[in-house]
MOPAC internal coordinates of N, CA, C and O (Angstrom, degrees):
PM7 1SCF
backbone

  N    0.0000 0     0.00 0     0.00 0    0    0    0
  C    1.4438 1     0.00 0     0.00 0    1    0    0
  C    1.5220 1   108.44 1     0.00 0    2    1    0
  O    1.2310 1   125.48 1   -44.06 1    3    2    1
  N    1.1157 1   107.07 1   135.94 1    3    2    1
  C    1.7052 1   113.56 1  -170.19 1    5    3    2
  C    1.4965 1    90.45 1   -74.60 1    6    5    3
  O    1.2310 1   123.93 1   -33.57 1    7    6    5
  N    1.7722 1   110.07 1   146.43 1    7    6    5
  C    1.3172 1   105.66 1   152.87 1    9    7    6
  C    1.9891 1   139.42 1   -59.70 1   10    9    7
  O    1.2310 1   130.97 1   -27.54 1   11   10    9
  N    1.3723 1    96.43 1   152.46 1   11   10    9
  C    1.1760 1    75.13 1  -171.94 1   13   11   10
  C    1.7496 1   119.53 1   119.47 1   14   13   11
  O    1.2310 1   128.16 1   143.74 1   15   14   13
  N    1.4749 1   101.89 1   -36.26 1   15   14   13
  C    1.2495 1   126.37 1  -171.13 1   17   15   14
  C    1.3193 1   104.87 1  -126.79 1   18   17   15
  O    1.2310 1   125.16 1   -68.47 1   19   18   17
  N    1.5532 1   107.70 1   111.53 1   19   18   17
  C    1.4109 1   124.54 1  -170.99 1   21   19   18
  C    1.5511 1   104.24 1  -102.09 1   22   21   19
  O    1.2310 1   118.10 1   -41.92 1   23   22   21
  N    1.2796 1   121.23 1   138.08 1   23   22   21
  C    1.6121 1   124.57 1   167.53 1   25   23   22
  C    1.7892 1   100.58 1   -60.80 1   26   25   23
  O    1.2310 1   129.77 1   -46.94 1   27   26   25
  N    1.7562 1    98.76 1   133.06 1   27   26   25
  C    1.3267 1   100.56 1   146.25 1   29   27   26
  C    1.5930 1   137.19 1   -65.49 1   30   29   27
  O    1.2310 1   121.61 1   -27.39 1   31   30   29
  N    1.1684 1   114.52 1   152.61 1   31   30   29
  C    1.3066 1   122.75 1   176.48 1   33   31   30
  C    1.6715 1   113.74 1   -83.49 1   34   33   31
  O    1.2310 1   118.46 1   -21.01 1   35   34   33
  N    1.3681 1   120.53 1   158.99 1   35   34   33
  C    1.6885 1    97.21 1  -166.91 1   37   35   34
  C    1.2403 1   108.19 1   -80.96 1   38   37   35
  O    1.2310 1   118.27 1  -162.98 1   39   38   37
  N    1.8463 1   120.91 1    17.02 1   39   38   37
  C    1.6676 1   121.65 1  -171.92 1   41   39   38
  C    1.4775 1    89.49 1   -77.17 1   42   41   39
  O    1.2310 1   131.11 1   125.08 1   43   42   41
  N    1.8386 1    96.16 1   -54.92 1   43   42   41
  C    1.1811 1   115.62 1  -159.65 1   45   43   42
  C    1.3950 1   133.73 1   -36.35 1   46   45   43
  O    1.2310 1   132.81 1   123.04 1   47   46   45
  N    2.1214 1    92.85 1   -56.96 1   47   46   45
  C    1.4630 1   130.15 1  -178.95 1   49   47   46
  C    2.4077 1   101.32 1   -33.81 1   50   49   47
  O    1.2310 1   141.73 1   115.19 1   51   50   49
  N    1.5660 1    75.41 1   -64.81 1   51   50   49
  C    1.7928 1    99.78 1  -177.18 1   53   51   50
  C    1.6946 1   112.25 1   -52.76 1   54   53   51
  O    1.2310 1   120.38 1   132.71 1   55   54   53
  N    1.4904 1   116.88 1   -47.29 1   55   54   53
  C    1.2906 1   102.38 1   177.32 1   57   55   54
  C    1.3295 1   112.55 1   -67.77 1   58   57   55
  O    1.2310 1   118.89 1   158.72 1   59   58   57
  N    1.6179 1   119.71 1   -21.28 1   59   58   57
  C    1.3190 1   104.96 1  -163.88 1   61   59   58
  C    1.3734 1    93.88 1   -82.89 1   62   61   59
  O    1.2310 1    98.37 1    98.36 1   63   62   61
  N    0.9880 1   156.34 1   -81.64 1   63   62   61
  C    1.7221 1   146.86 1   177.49 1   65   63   62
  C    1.2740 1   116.91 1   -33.68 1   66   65   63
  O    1.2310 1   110.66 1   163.24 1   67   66   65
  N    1.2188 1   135.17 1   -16.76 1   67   66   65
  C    1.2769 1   120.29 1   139.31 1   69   67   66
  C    1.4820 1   129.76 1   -55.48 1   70   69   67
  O    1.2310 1   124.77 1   132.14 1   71   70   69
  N    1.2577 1   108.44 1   -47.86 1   71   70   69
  C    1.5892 1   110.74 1  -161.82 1   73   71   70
  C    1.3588 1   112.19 1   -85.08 1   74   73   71
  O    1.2310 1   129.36 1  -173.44 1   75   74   73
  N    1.2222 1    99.57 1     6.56 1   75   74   73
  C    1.8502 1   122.95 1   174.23 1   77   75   74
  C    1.8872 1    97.11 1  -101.23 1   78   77   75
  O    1.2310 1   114.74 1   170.15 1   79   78   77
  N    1.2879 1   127.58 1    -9.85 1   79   78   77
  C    1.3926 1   125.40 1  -173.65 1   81   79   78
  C    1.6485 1   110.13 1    75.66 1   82   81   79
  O    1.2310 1   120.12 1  -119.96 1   83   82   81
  N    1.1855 1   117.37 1    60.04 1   83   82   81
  C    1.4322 1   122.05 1  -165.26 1   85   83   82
  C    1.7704 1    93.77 1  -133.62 1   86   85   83
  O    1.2310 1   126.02 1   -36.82 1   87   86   85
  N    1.1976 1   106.03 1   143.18 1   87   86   85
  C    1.7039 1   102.27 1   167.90 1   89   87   86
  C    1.9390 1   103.20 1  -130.81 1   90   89   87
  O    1.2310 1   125.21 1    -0.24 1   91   90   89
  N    0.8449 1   107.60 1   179.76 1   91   90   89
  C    1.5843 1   113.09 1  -174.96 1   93   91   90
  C    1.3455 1   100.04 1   -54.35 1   94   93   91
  O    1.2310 1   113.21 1   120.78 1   95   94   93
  N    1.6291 1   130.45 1   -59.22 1   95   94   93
  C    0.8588 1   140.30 1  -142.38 1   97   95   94
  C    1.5567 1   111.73 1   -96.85 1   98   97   95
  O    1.2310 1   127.59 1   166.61 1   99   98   97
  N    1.1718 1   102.99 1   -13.39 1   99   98   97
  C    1.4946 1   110.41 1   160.77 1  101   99   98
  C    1.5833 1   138.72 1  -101.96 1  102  101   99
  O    1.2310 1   131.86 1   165.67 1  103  102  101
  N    1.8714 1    94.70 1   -14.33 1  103  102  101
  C    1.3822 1   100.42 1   149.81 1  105  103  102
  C    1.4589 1   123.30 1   -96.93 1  106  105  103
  O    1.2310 1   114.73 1  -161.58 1  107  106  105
  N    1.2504 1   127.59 1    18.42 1  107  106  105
  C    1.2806 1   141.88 1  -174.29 1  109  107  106
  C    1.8061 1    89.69 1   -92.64 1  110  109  107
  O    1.2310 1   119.12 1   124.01 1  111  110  109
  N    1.1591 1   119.28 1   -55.99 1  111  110  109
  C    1.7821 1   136.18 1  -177.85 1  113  111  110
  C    1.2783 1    92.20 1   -57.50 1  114  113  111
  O    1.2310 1   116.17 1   110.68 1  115  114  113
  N    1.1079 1   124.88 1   -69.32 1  115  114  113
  C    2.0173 1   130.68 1  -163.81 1  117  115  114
  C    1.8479 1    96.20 1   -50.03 1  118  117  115
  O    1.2310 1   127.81 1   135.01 1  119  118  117
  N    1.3884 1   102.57 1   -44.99 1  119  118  117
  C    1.8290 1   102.46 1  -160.57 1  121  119  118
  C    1.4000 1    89.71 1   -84.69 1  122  121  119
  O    1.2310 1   110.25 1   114.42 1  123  122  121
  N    1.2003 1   135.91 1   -65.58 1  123  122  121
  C    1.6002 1   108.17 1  -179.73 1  125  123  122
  C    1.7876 1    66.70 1   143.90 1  126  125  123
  O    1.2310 1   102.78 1  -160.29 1  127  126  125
  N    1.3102 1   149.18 1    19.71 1  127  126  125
  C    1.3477 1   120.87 1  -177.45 1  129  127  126
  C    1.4140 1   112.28 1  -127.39 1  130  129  127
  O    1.2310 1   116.11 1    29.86 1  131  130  129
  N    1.2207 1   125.00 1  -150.14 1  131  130  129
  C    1.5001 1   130.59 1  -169.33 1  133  131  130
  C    1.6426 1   102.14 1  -110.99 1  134  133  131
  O    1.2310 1   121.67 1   -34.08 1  135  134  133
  N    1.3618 1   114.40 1   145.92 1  135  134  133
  C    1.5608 1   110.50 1  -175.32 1  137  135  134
  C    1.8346 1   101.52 1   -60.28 1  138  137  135
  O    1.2310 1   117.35 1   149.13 1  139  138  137
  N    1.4196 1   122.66 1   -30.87 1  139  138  137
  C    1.2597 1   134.95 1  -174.02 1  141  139  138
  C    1.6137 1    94.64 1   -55.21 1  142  141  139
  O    1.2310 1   116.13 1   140.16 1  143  142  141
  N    1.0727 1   124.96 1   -39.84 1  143  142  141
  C    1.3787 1   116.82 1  -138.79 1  145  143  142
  C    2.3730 1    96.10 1  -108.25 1  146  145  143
  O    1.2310 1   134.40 1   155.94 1  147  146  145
  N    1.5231 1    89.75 1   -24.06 1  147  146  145
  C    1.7246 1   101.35 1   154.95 1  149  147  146
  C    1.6428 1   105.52 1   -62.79 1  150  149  147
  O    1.2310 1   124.69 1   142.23 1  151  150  149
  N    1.3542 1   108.60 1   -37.77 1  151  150  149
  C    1.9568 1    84.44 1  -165.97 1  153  151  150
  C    1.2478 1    93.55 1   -77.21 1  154  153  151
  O    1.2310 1   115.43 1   113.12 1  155  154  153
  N    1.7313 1   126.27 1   -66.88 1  155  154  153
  C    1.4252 1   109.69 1   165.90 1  157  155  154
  C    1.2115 1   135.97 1     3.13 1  158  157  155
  O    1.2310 1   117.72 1   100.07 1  159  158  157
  N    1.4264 1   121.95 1   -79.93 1  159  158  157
  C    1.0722 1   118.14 1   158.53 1  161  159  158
  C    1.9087 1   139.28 1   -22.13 1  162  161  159
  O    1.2310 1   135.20 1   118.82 1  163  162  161
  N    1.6521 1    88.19 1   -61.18 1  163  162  161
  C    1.4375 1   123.65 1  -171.83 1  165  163  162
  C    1.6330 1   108.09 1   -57.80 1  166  165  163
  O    1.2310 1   119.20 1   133.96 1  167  166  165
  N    0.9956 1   119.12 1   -46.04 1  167  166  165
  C    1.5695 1   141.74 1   174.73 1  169  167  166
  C    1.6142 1   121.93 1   -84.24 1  170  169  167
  O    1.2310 1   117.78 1   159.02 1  171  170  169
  N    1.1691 1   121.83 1   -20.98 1  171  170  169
  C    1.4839 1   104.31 1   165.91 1  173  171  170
  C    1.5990 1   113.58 1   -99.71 1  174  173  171
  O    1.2310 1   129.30 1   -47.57 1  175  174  173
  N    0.9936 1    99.67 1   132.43 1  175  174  173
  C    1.8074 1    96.40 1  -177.88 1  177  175  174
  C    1.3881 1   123.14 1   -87.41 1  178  177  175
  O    1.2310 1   122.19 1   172.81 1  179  178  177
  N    1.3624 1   113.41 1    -7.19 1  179  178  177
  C    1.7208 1   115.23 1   153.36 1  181  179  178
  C    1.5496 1   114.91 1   -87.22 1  182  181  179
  O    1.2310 1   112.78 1  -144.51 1  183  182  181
  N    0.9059 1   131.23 1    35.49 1  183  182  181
  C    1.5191 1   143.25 1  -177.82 1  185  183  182
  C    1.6028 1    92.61 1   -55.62 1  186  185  183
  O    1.2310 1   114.53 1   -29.50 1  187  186  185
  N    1.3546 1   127.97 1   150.50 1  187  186  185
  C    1.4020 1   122.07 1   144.51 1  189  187  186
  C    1.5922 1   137.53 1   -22.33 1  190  189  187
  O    1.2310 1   112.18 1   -92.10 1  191  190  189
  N    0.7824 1   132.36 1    87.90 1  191  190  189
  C    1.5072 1   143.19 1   155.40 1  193  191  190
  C    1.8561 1    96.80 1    16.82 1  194  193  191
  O    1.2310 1   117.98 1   126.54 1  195  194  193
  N    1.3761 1   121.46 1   -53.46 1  195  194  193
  C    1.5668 1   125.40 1  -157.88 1  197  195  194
  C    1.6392 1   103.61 1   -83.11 1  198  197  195
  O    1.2310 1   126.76 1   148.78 1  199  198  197
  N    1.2499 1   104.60 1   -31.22 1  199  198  197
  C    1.7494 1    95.60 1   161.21 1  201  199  198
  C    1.2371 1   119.79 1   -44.67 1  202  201  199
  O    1.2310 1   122.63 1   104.89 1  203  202  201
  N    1.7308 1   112.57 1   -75.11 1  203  202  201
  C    1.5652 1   117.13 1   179.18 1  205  203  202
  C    1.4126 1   105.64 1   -35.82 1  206  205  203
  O    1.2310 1   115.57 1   137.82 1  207  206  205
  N    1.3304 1   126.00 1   -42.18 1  207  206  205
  C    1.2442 1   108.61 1  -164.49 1  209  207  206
  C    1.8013 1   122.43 1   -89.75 1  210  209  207
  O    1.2310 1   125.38 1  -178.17 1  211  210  209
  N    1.4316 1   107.27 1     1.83 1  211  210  209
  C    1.5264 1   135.78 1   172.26 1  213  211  210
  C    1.5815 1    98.75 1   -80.78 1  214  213  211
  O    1.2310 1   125.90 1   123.00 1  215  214  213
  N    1.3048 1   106.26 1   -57.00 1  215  214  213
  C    1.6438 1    88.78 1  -178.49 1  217  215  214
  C    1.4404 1   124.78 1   -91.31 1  218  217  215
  O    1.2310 1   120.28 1   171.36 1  219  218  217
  N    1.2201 1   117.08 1    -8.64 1  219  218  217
  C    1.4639 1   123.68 1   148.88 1  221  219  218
  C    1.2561 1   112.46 1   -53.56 1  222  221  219
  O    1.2310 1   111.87 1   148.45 1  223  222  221
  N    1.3159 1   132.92 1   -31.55 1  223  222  221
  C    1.8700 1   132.45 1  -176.99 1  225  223  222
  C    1.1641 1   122.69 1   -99.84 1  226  225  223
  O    1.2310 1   125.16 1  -166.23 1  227  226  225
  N    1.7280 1   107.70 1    13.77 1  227  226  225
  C    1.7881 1   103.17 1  -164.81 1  229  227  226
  C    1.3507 1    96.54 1   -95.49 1  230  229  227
  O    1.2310 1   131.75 1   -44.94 1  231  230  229
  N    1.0654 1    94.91 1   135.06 1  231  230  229
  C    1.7564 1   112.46 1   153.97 1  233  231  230
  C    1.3349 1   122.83 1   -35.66 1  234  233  231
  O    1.2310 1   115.21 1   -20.79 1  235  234  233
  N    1.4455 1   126.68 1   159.21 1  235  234  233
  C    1.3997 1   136.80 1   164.89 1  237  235  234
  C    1.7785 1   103.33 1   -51.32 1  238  237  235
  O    1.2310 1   123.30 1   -26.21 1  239  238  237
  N    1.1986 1   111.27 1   153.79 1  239  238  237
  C    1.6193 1    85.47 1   173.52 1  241  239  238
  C    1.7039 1    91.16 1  -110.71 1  242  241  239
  O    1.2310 1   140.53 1    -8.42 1  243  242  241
  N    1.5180 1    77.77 1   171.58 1  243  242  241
  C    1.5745 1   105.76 1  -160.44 1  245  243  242
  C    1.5775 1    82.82 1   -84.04 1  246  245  243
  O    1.2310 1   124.91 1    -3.37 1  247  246  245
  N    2.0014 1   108.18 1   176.63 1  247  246  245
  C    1.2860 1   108.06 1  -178.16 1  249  247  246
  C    1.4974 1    87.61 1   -90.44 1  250  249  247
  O    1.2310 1   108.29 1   132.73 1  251  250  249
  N    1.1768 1   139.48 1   -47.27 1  251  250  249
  C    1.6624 1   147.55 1  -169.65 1  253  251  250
  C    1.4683 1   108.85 1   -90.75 1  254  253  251
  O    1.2310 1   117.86 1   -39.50 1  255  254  253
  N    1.5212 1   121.68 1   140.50 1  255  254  253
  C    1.8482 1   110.64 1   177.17 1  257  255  254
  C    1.7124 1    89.99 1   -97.86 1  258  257  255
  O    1.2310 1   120.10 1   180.00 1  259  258  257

């Protein structure tokens, strides 16, 4: 992990896709995965490095996918 770039926490991970207008189940549709596999994600805090940086890059969400 480059410096500079801190892992989210799984509070963190969630507010940040929220406060972008994102819910589990609609970034589960955008990523191509299962809402099961968003909490997964969402909840372990050693997750891959490329998550944090997926939801650090998401867009506003749209009202329609």
């Amino acid at each position: 992990m480059s410096e500079g770039t801190q892992r989210l926490s799984p509070v963190e991970f969630k507010a940040l896709f929220r406060q972008r207008g994102w819910t589990g189940k609609t970034l589960a549709l955008r990523w191509e995965v299962s809402e099961a596999w968003i909490s997964k994600i969402l909840k372990n805090p050693d997750r891959a490095p490329h998550w944090d940086d997926a939801v650090r890059g998401l867009p506003d969400a749209e009202i329609e996918l």
